[in-house]
C-alpha positions in Angstrom: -20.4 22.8 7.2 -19.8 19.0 7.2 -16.1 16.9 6.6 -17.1 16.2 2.8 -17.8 13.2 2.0 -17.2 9.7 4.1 -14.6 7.6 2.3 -15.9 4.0 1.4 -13.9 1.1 2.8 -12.3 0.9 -0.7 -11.1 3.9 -0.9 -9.6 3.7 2.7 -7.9 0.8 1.7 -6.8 1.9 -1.6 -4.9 4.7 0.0 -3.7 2.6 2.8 -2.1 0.3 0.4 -0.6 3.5 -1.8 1.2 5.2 1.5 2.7 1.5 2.8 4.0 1.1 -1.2 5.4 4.7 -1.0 7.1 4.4 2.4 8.5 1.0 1.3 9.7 3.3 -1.7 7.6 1.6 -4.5 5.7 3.4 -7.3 2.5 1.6 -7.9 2.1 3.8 -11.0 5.4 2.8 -12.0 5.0 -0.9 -11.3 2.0 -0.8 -13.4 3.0 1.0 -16.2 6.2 -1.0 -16.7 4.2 -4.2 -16.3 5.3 -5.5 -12.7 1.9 -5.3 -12.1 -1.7 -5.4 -13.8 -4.7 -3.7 -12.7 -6.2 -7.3 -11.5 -3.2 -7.7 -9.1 -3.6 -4.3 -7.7 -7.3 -4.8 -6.8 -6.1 -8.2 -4.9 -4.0 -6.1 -3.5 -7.1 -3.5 -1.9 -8.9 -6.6 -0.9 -6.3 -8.1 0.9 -5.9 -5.4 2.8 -9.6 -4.7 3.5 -9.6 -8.1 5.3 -6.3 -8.1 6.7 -7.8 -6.3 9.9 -4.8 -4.2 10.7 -6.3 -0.7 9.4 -5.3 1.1 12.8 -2.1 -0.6 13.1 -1.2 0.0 9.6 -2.3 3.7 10.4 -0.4 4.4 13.2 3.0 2.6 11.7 2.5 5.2 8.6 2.4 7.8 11.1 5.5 7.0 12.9 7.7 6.7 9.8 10.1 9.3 9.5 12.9 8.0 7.3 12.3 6.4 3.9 12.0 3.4 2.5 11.5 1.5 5.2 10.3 -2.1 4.9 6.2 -2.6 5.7 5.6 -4.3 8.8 5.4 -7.8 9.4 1.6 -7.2 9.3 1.3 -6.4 5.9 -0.9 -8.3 4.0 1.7 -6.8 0.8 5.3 -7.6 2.5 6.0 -10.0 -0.7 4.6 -8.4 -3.5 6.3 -5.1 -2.3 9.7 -7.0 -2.1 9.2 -7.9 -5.5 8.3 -4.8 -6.8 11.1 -3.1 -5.2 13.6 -5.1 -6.7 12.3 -4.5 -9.8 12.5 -1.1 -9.7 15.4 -0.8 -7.9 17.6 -2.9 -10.7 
C-alpha cells in the first residue's frame, strides 16, 4: 500500500503559499473573488515561492504557529503582497 501520489513542486508550493496566507489571516479566495488579486498574480505568487528556497523553514514556522494571524516571517517571498491583502480585507 503506497502514500498516494507524490505532490509536484507546484502543488507543494501552492499549499505552502495558501497555509502562510491563512496564518497571516488572508483569504486568497476572498482576495480573488473581490479583485485584490487575479489569477496571474497568484501564480507569481507559487513561483516566487518555489524559488525562494525556504520550503523547510517556511514548514517548520507553519508548524510552530499556535495563535492567529500572525505576520509571515521575514523570509517570505509574500510579506508585501500579504500586507496588502490584509488591509484590504480587514477595512
Amino acid at each position: 500500500m503506497d502514500g498516494g501520489p507524490i505532490p509536484s513542486e507546484m502543488d507543494r508550493h501552492f499549499w505552502l503559499t495558501r497555509s502562510v496566507a491563512r496564518v497571516a489571516g488572508v483569504s486568497l479566495t476572498r482576495a480573488m473573488a473581490e479583485g485584490g488579486l487575479n489569477a496571474d498574480e497568484y501564480v507569481r505568487m507559487i513561483e516566487r515561492c518555489q524559488v525562494g528556497g525556504c520550503e523547510t523553514a517556511c514548514a517548520d514556522w507553519l508548524a510552530a504557529q499556535t495563535d492567529w494571524p500572525a505576520a509571515p516571517p521575514p523570509f517570505c517571498a509574500h510579506v508585501e503582497i500579504l500586507a496588502r491583502l490584509s488591509r484590504r480585507q480587514a477595512g
